[in-house]
N, C-alpha and C positions, 0 to 999 in steps of 0.2 A: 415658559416664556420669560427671557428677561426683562429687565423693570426699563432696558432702552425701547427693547419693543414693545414693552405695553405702554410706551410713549408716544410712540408712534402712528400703533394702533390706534388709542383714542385719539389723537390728534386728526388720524386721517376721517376714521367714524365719527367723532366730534364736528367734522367740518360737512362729511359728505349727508349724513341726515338732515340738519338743515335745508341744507343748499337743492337736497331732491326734491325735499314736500313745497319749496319756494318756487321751485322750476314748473313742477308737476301741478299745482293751484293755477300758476300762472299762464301756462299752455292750456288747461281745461276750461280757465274761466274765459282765457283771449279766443278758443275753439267757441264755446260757446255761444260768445257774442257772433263772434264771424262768421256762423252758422246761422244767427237768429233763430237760437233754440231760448236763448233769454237775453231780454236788454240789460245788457250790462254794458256798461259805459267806462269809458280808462280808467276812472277814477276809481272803478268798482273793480277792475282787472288788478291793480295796483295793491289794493285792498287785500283782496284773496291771494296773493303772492305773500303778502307783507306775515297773510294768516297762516299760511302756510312754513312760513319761516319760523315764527314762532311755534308752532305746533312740534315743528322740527325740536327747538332748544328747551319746550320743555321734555320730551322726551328723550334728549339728551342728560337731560337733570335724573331723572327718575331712572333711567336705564343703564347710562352708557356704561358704565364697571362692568355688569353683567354681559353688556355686549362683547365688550374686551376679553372677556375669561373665555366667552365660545365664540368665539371671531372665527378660530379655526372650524370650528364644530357647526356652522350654519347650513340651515335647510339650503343644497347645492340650486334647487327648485326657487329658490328667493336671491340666492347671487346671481344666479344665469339674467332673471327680469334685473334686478339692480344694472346688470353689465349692460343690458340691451336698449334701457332707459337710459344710461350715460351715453351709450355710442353714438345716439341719434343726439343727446345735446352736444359731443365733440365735434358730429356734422356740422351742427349750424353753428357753433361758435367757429370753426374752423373753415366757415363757407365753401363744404364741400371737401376741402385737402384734408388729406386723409392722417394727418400728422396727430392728430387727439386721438385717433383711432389705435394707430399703431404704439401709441404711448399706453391707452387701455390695454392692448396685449400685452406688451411690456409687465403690467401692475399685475394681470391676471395670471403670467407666469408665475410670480416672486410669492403669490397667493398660494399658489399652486404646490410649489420646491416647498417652503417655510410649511403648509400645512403636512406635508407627506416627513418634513423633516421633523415636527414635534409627535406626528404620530409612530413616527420608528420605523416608516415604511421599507419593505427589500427594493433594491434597483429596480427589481423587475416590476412592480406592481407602479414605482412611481416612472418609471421609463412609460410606461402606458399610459397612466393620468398625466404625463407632460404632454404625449401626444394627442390623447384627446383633446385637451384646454389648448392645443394647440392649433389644432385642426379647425379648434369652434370661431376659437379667435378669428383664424384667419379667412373664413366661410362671412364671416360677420363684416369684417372689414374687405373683402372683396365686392360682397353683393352690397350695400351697401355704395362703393365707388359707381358699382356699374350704372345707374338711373342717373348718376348723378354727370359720369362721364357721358352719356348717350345725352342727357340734354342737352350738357355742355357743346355738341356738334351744331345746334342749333342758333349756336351767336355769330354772327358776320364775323368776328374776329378771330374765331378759330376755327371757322372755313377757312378763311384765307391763309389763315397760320398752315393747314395743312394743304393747303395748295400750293405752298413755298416749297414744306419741306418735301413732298412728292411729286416736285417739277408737273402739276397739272394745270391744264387751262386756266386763264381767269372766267370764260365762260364753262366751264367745266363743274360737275360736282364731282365735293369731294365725301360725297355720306357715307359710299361703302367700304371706301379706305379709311373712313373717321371709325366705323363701325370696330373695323379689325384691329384698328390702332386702340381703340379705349378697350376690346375686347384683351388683345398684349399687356398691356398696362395692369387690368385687375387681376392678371394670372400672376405679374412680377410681383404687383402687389401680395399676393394671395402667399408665394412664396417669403417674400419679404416679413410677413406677420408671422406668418410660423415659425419662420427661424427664429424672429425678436421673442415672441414667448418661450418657444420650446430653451433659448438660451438663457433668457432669465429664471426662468425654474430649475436650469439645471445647475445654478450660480445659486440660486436661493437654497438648494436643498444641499449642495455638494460641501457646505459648511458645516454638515456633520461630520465630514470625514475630517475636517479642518480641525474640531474641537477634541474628535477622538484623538488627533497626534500631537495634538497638545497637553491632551490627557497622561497618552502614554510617555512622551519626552520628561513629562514632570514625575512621573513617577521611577 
């Protein structure tokens, strides 16, 4: 790994450990109360976020080199939860648009390409782990829109939106043409994320061949 990408690397591991265990205190302890499984009060919500953050940076202290050296090398079983755990905070930070999702595919291909390209992988074996990672991404980011598109038919405003664009009644429902229209949408979607990863992995990893013929020109 060059010393730009083990720049990188930590930079991105640097920022994304924190910002999980801040996310992850914060939702458990805000569940928690709004459960009344325990009174905890904002202040106390606020608290366990704050603890959470910190726990993040010192482990950042104590570890992150070491992370850096097996960034590529991590239990695939602990990136898959890492992934599934951002997806759902790109949801709500993105109130539903699926724009942080397909950016996560994005990240997950370059993950993908770059680890297959420091392990020296043949086409063939990384043509397969593109498509995998690629498949999963876009399973993730489809299901995921669907609950979110099927509620979304429940606001007066996108009734009527699709009663425009389907010349129906204003007395008229429009649920099972809202059904088939958000069912359209997660399938474009569905294709949409795949392509986005399967091409960023094939951009991340296809810069070995880039370095081989710079290899060979210089020599």
């Amino acid at each position: 790994m060059s010393r730009r990408e083990s720049t990188v690397v930590g930079f991105v591991v640097g920022i994304l450990c924190p910002a999980s265990f801040f996310v992850l205190w914060w939702w458990v302890a805000a569940a928690l109360s709004h459960y009344r499984v325990l009174p905890i009060p904002e202040s106390g919500i606020a608290i366990a976020a704050f603890t959470g953050l910190g726990i993040g940076i010192v482990l950042d202290i104590f570890h992150l080199k070491k992370w850096i050296t097996r960034f590529y090398n991590a239990d695939v079983k602990l990136i898959v939860l890492v992934y599934l755990f951002w997806s759902v905070i790109a949801v709500a930070l993105f109130m539903g648009l699926p724009f942080g999702n397909l950016a996560l595919g994005i990240l997950a291909g370059l993950y993908v390409g770059r680890k297959q390209y420091h392990a020296g992988a043949s086409e063939d074996y990384f043509t397969k782990a593109a498509r995998n990672v690629s498949i999963f991404t876009a399973l993730v980011t489809s299901v995921e829109a669907l609950p979110i598109g099927l509620g979304a038919l429940s606001e007066a405003v996108v009734a009527q939106a699709l009663r425009s664009v389907v010349g129906l009644d204003q007395s008229a429902t429009a649920g099972s043409v809202g059904v088939v229209l958000v069912g359209a949408v997660c399938v474009a979607l569905l294709m949409v994320q795949f392509w986005c990863t399967r091409t960023a992995a094939v951009l991340a990893f296809s810069s070995r061949n880039v370095h081989k013929q710079n290899r060979l020109s210089a020599s």
